[in-house]
C-alpha positions in Angstrom: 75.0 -12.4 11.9 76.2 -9.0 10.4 73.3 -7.0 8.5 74.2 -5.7 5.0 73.8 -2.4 4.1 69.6 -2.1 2.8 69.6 -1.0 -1.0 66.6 0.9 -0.2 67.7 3.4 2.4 68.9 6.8 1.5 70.5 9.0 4.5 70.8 12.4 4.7 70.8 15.4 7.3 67.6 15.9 8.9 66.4 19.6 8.7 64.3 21.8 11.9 61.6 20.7 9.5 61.9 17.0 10.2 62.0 17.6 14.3 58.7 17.0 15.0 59.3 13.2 13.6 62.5 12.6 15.8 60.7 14.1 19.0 57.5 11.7 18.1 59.6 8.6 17.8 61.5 9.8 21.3 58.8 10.4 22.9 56.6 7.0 22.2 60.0 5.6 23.4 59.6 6.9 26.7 62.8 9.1 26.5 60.1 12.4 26.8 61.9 15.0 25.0 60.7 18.7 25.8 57.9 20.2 23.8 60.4 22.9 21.9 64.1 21.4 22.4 64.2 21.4 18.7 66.0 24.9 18.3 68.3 24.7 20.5 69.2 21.6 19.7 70.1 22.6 16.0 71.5 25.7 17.2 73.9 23.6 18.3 75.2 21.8 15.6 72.3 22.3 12.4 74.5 19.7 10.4 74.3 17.1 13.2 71.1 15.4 12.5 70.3 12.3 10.5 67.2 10.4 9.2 67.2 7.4 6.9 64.3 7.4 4.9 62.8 4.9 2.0 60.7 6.9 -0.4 60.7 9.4 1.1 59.5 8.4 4.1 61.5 8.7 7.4 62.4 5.2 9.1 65.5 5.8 11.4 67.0 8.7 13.0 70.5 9.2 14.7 72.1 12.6 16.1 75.9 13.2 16.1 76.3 17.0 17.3 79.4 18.2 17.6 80.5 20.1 20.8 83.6 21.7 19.8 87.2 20.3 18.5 87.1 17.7 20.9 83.3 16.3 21.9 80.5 15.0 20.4 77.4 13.6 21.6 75.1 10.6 20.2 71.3 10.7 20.5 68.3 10.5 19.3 69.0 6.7 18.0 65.7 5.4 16.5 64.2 3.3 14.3 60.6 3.0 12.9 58.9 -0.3 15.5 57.6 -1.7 12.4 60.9 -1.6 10.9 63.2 -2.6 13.6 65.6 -5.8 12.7 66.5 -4.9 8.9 70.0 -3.1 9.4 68.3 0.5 8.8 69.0 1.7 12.3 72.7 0.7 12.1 73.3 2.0 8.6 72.2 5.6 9.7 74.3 4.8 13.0 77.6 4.8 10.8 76.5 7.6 8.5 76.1 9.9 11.5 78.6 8.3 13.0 81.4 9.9 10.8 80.4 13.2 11.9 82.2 13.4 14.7 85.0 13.0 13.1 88.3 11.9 15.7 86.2 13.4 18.5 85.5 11.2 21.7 82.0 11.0 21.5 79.2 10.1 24.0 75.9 9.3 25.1 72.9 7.7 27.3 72.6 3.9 26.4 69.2 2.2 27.9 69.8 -0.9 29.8 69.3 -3.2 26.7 71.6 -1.6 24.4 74.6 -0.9 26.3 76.6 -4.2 25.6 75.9 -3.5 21.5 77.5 0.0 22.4 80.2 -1.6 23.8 81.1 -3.5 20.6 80.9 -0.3 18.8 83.9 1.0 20.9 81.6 3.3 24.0 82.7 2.3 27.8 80.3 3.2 30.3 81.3 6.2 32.9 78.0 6.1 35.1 74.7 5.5 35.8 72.1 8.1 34.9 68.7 7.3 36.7 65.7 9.7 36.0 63.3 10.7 39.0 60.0 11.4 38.2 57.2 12.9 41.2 55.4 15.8 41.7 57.4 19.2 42.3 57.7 20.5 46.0 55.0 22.9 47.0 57.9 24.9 48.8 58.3 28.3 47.3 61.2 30.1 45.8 64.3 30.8 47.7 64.4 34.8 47.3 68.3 34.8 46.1 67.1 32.2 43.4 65.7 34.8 40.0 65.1 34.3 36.9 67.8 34.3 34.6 67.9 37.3 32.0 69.9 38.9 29.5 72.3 40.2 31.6 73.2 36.1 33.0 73.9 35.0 30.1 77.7 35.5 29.9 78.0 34.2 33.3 76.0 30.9 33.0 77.6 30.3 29.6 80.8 29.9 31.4 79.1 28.2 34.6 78.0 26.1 32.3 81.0 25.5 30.6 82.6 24.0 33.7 79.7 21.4 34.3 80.5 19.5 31.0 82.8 18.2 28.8 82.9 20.9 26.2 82.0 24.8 25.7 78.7 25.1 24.4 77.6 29.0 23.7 75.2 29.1 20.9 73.4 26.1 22.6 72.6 27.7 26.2 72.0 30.7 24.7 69.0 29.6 22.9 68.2 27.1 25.9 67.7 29.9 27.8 65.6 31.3 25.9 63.7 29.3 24.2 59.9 29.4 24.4 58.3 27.5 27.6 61.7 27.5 29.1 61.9 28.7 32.4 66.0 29.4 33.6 66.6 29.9 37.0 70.3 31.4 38.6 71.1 31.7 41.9 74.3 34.1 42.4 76.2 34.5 46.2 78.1 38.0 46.5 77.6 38.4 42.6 78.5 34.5 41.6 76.9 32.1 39.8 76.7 29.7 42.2 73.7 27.4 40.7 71.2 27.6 37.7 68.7 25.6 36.5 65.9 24.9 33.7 62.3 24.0 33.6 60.7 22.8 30.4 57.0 21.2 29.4 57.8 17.9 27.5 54.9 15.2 26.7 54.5 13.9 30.3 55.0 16.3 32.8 57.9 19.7 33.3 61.7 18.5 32.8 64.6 19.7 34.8 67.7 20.4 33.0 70.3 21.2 33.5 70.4 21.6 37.3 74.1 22.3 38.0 75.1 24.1 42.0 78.2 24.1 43.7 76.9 22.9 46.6 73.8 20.9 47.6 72.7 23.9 49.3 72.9 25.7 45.6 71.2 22.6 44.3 68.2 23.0 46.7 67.8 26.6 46.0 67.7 26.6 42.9 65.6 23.0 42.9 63.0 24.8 44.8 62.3 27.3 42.3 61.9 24.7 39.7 59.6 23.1 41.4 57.4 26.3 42.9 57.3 27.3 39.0 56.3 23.7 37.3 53.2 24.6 40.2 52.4 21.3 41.0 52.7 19.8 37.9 55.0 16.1 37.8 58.4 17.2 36.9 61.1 14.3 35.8 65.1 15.2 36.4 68.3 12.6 35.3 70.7 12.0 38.2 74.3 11.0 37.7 74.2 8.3 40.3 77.6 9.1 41.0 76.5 12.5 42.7 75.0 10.8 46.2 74.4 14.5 47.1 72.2 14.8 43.9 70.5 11.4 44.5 69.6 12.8 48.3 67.8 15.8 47.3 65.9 14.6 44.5 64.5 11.4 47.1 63.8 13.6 49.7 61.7 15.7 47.6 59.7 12.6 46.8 60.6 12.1 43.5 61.4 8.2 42.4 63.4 6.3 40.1 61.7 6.0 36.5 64.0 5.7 33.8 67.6 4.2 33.7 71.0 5.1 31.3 74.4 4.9 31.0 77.1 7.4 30.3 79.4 6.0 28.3 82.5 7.5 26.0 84.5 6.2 23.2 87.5 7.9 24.4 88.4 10.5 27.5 86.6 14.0 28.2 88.5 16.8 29.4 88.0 17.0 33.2 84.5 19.1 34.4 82.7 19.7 37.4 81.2 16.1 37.8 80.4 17.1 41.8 78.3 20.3 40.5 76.2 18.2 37.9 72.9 17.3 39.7 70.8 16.9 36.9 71.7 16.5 33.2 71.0 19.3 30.6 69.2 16.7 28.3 70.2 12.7 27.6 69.2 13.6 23.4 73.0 15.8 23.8 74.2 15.5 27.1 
C-alpha cells in the first residue's frame, strides 16, 4: 500500500534551535548521539536538516548534509512513536531527500529497515557493529597528545583520506567542540592516527578513530580510553576492518548495536583499512 502525502504536515529546515528535539528522539532510539554534536553537525551543512511538524509541533525528522560536489550523508531519520505508520516519516524522507541533489548519498540502516532502503535505491557496502565496555585502565601512550591548534591542518587532510569526501568546516568544529577530547598520534612529524572522545546520554563515544596501522589504532585507542577514566565508552566498527574488530574485543568491549553502510551510487576511493571507528553513524 503506498501512503499519500498527509495534508497536515508542513516541512521545512530545522534550525540549531530545533537540535535538542532531533538528539531526544535519537537518543530514546538507542542510536546515543553525543551530548554537543549539534554544532558541528550544522557547521557542516546548516541547510541540511529537516523536521516535519503539524501545528507547529515537530513529528519527523530527516538529515541530508552535503559533503561536497559529490557526497551526502542521510541520518537522523525519525518519526514521533505515537505517530509512526501515517506516511509523515516518508514525506520528510523525499523533502530532504532532494537535497542532495545528483550526489551519491549514504547512510547507517538498522537491521529492520535496510530492505525499505533498498527500494529506495541504497545497496549495502558493510556491516557497522558498535562495541560497547568499559575503557582500558592502561594509560596514554606518550607519542599520543592532545590535538591543538597547530594539528588541525594536518588532521583535516588525515582525515580527508579516511572518507568519502573533504570535510573542513566539520572537523574543525569537531575538534573543538565543548566536551570533546581529540587525540593525534604523529611518527617523525606524521599524522599517523587521531581519535575523538565525546559524553553522549549513555556513556563516552569514540569517533572517529582512524590509524594507519593497528599499532596507531592502539595508541591512539589507549588514550581514549585512559581519558573517558573508567567511564563505558561505545565505538562503531566497520566489520570489514578484522584489525579494528581485534582491538576493540580484546579490550573487552562487545557487540551492542548493528548497521549497515549502504550507497545509492559509488564513493570515490578512501582509506577503508585506516577507518577503525566511524566519526559518527548521524553523518558518517
Amino acid at each position: 500500500m503506498v501512503l499519500e502525502a498527509p495534508a497536515d504536515l508542513v516541512v521545512t529546515r530545522a534550525t540549531l534551535d530545533d537540535w535538542p528535539v532531533i538528539h531526544g528522539w535519537a537518543a530514546d532510539e538507542g542510536w546515543n548521539p553525543g551530548d554537543c554534536d549539534g554544532p558541528a553537525f550544522f557547521a557542516q551543512d546548516p541547510d541540511g536538516f529537516f523536521l516535519g511538524r503539524i501545528g507547529g509541533e515537530p513529528v519527523s525528522a530527516v538529515s541530508v548534509v552535503r559533503h561536497g560536489p559529490d557526497f551526502a550523508f542521510l541520518g537522523c531519520y525519525l518519526v514521533r512513536p505515537d505517530l509512526r505508520g501515517r506516511g509523515y516519516g516518508l514525506t520528510t524522507w523525499k523533502t530532504a531527500l532532494a537535497h542532495a541533489g545528483t550526489r551519491t548519498v549514504g547512510l547507517d540502516g538498522v537491521v529492520a529497515q535496510q530492505d525499505n532502503y533498498r527500494q529506495s535505491g541504497f545497496e549495502p557496502a558493510h556491516r557497522t557493529v558498535r562495541f560497547t565496555g568499559r575503557a582500558p585502565a592502561a594509560g596514554a601512550p606518550a607519542d599520543v597528545r592532545p590535538a591543538g591548534p597547530g594539528d588541525l591542518a594536518d588532521i583535516t587532510a588525515y582525515d580527508a583520506a579516511c572518507h568519502p569526501a573533504e570535510r573542513p568546516r566539520f572537523v574543525a568544529a569537531w575538534l573543538t567542540t565543548p566536551g570533546h577530547r581529540a587525540f593525534v598520534r604523529r611518527t617523525e612529524g606524521r599524522v599517523t592516527g587521531y581519535g575523538v572522545l565525546r559524553p553522549a546520554r549513555d556513556g563516552q563515544r569514540v569517533g572517529p578513530l582512524f590509524a594507519d596501522t593497528p599499532e596507531d589504532a592502539t595508541a591512539v585507542f589507549a588514550a581514549l580510553g585512559a581519558a573517558a577514566g573508567g567511564a563505558e565508552i561505545s565505538v562503531d566498527v566497520p566489520e570489514t576492518n578484522t584489525a579494528a574488530v581485534a582491538l576493540v574485543s580484546g579490550a573487552g568491549l562487545a557487540p551492542s548495536f548493528e548497521t549497515a553502510r549502504m550507497y545509492t551510487g559509488p564513493v570515490r576511493p578512501y582509506a577503508r583499512d585506516r577507518v577503525f571507528g566511524v566519526t559518527t553513524l548521524e553523518l558518517g
